[in-house]
N, C-alpha and C positions, 0 to 999 in steps of 0.2 A: 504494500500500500504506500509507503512513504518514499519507496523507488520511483514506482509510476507518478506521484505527485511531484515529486523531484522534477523527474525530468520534462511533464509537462509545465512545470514553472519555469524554467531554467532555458527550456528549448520549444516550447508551445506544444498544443495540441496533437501537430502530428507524431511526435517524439514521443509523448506517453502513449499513442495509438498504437505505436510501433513496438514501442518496451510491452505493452499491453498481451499484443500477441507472443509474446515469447513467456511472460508470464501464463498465458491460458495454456502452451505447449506443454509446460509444465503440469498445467492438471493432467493434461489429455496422458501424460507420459505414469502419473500417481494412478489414474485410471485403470490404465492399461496392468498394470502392475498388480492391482488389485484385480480385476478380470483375469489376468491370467495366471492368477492363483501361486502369487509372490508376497504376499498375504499369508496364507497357509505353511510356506518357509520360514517366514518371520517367524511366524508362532512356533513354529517345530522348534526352534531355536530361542528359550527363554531369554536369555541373555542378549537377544540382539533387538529385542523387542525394550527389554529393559535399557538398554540403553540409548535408543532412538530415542524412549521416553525422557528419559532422566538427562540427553544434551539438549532436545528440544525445553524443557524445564529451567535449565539453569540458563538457557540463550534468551527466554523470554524475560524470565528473572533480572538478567546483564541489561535487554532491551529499558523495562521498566526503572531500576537503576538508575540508568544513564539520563533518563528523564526528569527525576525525582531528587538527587542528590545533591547537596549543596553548591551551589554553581557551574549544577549539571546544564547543557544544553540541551535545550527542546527540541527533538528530531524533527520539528516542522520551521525553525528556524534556520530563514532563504538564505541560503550563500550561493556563490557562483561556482556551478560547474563546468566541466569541460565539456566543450560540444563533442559528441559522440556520432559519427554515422549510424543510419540506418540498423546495418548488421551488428555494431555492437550494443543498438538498443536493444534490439531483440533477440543478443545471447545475453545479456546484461539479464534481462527480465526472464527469460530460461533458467537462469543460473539462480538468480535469486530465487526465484520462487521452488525450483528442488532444494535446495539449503533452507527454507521454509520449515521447521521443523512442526506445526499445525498442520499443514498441509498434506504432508507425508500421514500424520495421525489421524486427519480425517480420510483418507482414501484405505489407507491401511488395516484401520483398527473401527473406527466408526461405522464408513458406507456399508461393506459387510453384513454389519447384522440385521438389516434392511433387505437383502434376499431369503427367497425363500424358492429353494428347490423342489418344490410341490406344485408351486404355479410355472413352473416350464426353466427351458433353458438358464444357466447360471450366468453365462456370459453376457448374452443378451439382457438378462436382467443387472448384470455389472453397469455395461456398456450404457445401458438407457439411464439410468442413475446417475453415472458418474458426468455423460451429457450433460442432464440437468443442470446440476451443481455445475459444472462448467460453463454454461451459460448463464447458471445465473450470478454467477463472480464475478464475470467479465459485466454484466448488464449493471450491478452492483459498482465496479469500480467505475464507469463512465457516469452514473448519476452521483451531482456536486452536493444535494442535501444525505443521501447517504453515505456521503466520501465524508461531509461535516462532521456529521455523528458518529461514526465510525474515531475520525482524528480525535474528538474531544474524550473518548472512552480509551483510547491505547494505552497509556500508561497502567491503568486501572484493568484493563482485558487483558496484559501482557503478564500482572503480577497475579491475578485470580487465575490465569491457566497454567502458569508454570507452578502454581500451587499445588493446582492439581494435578496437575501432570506428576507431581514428585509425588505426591499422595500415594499414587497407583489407584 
């Protein structure tokens, strides 16, 4: 979120349009992932699961921090970037968004138990899901009243899920 706002302040519209999509590849890539039953590895694997949890945890935690702390800076606080072309907006927004460590936990650990192999195919029913949520993040980041409220909660949403995230 604060990549894409970046660099459409910094470099206009088309720029976060452009980071935008490299961001959604990213779902599409968590998707996939979870569809084709990389998901199900994770879990065979306690410990690779725990610890997805537990960097995504302390990275949100840092995130919040870094907001919060006495003469910390405001991650929405404009400075100047370097103009980037095209393709490294949108490996920029690719990149981020897999080092997104929510992102990973929602495709991974959450979409999942939202199938039900009783109403038909699992992929399919991956695949139409994880769509959704892909379109509706991407529809989500382009609307400026939901980008608001979103910005004004970050600190606060970043320290309540790395809470929980460390909870288990």
């Amino acid at each position: 979120m604060i990549y894409l706002i970046s660099r459409s302040l910094t470099q206009g519209p088309a720029a976060g349009i452009v980071s935008l999509g490299g961001v959604a590849l990213g779902f599409v890539f968590y998707m996939l992932c979870a569809a084709f039953g990389i998901t199900a590895l994770l879990f065979a694997v306690p410990y690779a699961y725990d610890a997805l949890r537990l960097a995504g945890a302390a990275y949100l935690l840092w995130l919040a921090w870094q907001a919060v702390k006495p003469n910390g800076r405001s991650p929405f606080q404009v400075k100047k970037l370097q103009v980037d072309g095209p393709r490294k907006l949108f490996a920029m927004g690719f990149v981020t968004n897999l080092l997104n460590p929510k992102i990973a936990m929602l495709y991974l650990a959450l979409l999942p138990q939202f199938i039900d192999p009783a109403v038909g195919s699992v992929l399919t029913q991956s695949l139409v899901l994880g769509t959704i949520q892909t379109v509706d993040q991407c529809r989500r980041q382009r609307d400026d009243r939901a980008r608001r409220r979103i910005d004004r909660a970050l600190s606060r949403h970043a320290a309540e899920h790395g809470c929980w995230c460390s909870a288990g």
